[in-house]
Wavefront OBJ file of the C-alpha trace (Angstrom):
o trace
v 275.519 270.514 60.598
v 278.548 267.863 60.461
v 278.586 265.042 57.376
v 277.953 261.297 58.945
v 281.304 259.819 59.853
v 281.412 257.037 56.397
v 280.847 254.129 58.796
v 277.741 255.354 60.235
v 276.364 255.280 56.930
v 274.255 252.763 55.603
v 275.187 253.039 51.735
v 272.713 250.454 50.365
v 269.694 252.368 52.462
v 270.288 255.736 50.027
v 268.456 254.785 47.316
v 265.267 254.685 49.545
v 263.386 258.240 49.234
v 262.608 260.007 52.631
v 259.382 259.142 52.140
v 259.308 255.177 51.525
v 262.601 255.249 54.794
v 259.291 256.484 56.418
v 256.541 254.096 54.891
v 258.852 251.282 56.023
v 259.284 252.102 59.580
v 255.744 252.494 59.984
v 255.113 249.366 58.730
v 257.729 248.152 61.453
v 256.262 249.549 64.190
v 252.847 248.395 63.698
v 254.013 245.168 63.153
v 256.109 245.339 66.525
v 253.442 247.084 67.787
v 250.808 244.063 66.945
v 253.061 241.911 68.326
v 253.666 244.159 71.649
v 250.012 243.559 71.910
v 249.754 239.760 71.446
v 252.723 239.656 73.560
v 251.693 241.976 76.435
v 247.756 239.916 76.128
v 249.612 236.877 76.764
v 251.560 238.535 79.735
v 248.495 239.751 81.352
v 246.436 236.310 80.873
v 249.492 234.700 82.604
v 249.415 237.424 85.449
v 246.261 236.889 86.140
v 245.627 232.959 86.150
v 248.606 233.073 88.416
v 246.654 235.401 91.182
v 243.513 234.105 90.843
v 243.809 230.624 89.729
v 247.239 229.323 91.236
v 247.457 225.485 91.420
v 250.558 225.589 92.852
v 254.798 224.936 91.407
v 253.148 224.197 88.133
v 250.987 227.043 87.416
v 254.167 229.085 88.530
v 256.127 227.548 86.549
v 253.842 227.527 83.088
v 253.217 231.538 83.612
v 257.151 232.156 84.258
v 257.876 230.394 81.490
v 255.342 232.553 79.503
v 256.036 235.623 81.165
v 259.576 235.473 80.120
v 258.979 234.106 76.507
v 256.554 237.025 75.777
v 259.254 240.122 76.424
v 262.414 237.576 75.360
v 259.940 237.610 71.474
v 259.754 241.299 71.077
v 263.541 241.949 72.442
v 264.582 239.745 69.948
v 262.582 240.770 67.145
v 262.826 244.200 67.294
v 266.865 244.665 66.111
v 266.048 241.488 63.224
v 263.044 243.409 61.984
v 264.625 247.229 61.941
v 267.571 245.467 60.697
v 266.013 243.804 57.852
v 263.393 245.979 56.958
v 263.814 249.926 58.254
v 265.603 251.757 55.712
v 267.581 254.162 57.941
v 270.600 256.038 55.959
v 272.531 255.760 59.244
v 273.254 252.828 61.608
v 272.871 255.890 64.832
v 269.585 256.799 63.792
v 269.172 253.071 63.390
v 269.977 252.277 66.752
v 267.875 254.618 68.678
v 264.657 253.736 66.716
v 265.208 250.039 67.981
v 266.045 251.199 71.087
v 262.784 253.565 71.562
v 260.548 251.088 70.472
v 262.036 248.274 73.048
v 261.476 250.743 75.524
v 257.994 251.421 74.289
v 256.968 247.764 74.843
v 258.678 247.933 78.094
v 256.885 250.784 79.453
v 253.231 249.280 77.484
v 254.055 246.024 78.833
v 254.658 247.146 82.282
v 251.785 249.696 82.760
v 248.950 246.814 80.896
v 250.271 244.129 83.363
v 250.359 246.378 86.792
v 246.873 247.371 85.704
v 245.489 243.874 85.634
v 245.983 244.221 89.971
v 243.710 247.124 89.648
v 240.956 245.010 88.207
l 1 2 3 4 5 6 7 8 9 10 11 12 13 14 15 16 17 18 19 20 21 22 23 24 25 26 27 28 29 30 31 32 33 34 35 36 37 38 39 40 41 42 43 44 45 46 47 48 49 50 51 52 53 54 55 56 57 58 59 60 61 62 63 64 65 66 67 68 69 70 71 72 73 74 75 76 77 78 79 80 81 82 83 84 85 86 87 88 89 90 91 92 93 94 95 96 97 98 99 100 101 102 103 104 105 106 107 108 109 110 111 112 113 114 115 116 117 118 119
């Protein structure tokens, strides 16, 4: 196996053992993921007071507004939070954590709120 090119390495991340790398982007993802879930909640509420309860422009309007604040939060805090606090020892590895778990909450926020039509 190859050495890291030197710019793909994060050289302030080395001192961090395997182990507490690990313990921190656990601690990332749950905290994404308990935000995917307030997020996603708020989507479905939305979702649903829109079908069932629609008053019109307005409610539109409120539950776009919501809709669209609730995925803009976790595609925004995602790269801040495995930026600040993930302690990958290369920015590649870096980049496709972030990007799995964005696609994570796309795929649980999609599935949760297509559901809600079920019910």
């Amino acid at each position: 196996r190859r050495a890291p090119e030197p710019s793909d390495v994060i050289w302030e991340n080395l001192a961090a053992t395997g182990a507490q790398a690990l313990s921190w982007r656990l601690r990332t993802s749950l905290l994404l993921l308990a935000l995917s879930l307030g997020s996603t909640s708020l989507i479905v509420l939305a979702n649903t007071y829109a079908v069932y309860h629609s008053a019109g422009v307005l409610t539109t309007l409120w539950t776009t507004t919501l809709i669209i604040a609730s995925n803009v939060v976790i595609f925004a805090l995602t790269p801040v939070l495995s930026l600040r606090f993930d302690r990958h020892h290369h920015r590649s590895s870096q980049h496709v954590h972030m990007l799995l778990k964005m696609c994570f909450f796309q795929c649980f926020n999609t599935i949760a709120a297509a559901s809600t039509f079920f019910f």
